[in-house]
C-alpha positions in Angstrom: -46.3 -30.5 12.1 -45.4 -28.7 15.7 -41.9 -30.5 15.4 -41.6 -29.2 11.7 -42.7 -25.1 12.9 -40.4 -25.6 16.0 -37.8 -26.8 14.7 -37.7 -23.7 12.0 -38.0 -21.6 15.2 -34.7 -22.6 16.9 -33.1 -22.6 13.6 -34.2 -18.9 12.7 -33.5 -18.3 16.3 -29.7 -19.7 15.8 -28.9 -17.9 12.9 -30.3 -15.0 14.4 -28.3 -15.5 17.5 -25.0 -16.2 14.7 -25.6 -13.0 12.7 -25.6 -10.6 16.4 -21.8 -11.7 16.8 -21.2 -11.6 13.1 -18.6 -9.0 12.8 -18.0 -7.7 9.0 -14.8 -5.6 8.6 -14.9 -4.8 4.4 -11.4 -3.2 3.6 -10.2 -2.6 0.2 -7.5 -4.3 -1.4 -3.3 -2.3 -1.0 -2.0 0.1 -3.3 -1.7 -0.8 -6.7 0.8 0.5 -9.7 0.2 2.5 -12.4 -0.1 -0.5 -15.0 0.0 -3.9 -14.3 -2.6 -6.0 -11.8 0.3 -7.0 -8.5 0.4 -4.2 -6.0 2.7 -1.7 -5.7 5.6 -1.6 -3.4 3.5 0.7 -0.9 0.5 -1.7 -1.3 2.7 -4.4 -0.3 3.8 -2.3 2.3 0.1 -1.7 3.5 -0.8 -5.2 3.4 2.3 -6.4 5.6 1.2 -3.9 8.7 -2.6 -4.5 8.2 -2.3 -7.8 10.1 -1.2 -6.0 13.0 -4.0 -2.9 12.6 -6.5 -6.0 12.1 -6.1 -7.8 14.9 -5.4 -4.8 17.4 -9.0 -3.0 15.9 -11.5 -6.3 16.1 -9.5 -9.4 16.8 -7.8 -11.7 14.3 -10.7 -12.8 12.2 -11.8 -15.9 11.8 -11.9 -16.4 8.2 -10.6 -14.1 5.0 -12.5 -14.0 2.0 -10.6 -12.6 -1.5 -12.4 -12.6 -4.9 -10.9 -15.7 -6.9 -8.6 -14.3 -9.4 -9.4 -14.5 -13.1 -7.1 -16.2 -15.0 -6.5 -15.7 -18.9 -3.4 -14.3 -20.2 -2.4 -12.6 -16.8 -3.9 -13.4 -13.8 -6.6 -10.4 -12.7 -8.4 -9.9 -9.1 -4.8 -10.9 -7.7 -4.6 -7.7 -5.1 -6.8 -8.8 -3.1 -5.1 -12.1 -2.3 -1.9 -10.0 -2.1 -3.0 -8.1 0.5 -5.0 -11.0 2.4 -1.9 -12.9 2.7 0.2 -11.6 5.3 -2.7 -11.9 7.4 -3.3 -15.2 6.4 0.6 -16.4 7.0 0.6 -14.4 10.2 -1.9 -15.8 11.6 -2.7 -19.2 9.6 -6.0 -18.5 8.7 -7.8 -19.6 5.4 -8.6 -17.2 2.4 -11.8 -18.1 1.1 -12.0 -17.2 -2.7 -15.3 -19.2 -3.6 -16.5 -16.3 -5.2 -15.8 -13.7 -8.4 -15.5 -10.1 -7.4 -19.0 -9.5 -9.1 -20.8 -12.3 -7.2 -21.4 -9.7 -3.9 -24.6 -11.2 -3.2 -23.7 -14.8 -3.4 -20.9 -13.5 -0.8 -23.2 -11.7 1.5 -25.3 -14.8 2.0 -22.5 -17.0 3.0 -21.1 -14.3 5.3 -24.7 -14.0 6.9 -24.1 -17.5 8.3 -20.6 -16.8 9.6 -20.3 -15.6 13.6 -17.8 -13.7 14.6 -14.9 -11.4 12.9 -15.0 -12.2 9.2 -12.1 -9.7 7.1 -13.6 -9.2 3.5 -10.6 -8.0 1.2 -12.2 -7.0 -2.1 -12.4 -4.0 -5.0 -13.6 -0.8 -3.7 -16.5 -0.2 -5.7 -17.8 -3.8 -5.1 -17.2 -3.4 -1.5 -20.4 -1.2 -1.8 -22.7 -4.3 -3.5 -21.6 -6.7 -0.6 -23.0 -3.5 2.3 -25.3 -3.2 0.3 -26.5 -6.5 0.0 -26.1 -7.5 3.6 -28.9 -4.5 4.2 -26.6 -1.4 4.8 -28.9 1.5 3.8 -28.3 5.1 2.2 -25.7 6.1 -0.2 -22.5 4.5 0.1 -19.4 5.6 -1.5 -15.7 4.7 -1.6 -13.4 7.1 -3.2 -11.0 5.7 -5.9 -8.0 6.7 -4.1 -8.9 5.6 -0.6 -6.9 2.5 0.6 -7.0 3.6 4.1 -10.6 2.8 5.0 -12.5 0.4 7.0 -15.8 -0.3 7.0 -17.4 -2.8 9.8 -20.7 -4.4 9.4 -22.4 -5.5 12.8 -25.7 -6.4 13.5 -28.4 -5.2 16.5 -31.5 -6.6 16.5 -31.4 -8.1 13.0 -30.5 -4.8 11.6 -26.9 -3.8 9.7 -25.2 -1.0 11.2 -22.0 0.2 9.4 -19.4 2.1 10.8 -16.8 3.3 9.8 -13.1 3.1 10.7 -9.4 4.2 9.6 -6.3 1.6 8.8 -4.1 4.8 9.6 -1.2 3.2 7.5 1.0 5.6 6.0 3.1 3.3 3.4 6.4 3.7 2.3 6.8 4.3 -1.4 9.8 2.0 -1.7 10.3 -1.7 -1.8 12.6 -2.0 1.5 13.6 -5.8 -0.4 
């Protein structure tokens, strides 16, 4: 019985130790068009410098998670892999898309076992369900309109703390192909 309650004791101790590195930066998916579920030529814009404003603000990440996209008669959910994937080429790092864009608390407990810089690229108003359930607090919004925004999740003492951040990206309009 003492081995059993110790050996629960280093594991909650590990994890604990795991979630104090654990970095969560939660960005919205690019720009998308008026109609039509790709992004538009200044989200694809966005998502080809936000390797760079990544990795310069918190590192490159160890791991991307996108929602899975929903497949039917067009394929839905698919910004979010669009704008993970310059990262992911950049920097050869996997996309993790275990999980539907509603399943935010399946996600969050899978991210609370990850260490380190994890880049969450999902749909803004889900991107409040996954704060929310890894403990982030108080009202949370993210306007419609906002693909500039960065939210980090870190963790002191057990305890979320949320700040917030800026991509300062300033896309071009145009597709420069």
């Amino acid at each position: 019985m003492r081995y059993l309650i110790l050996t629960c004791l280093v594991f909650i101790s590990i994890c604990r130790k795991a979630q104090e590195t654990l970095r969560v930066v939660l960005i919205r998916h690019a720009e998308k068009p008026l109609t039509g579920d790709n992004l538009s030529c200044a989200g694809f814009d966005r998502a080809t410098r936000l390797a760079s404003v990544i990795k310069n603000k918190f590192g490159v990440p160890s791991e991307i998670f996108a929602p899975a996209p929903a497949t039917g008669r067009s394929t839905k959910n698919v910004r979010m892999l669009q704008t993970a994937w310059p990262m992911a080429v950049k920097y050869n790092l996997p996309i993790n898309t275990r999980y539907t864009v509603e399943e935010s608390d399946k996600l969050a407990r899978t991210l609370q076992k990850r260490s380190g810089t994890v880049l969450v690229v999902w749909e803004h108003k889900e991107l409040i369900a996954i704060a929310q359930a890894l403990g982030v607090e108080g009202t949370l919004t993210w306007p419609a309109n906002d693909y500039d925004t960065i939210w980090l999740i870190t963790f002191k003492s057990g305890k979320p703390v949320l700040t917030i951040d800026h991509e300062n990206i300033q896309p071009g309009a145009g597709c420069p192909f």
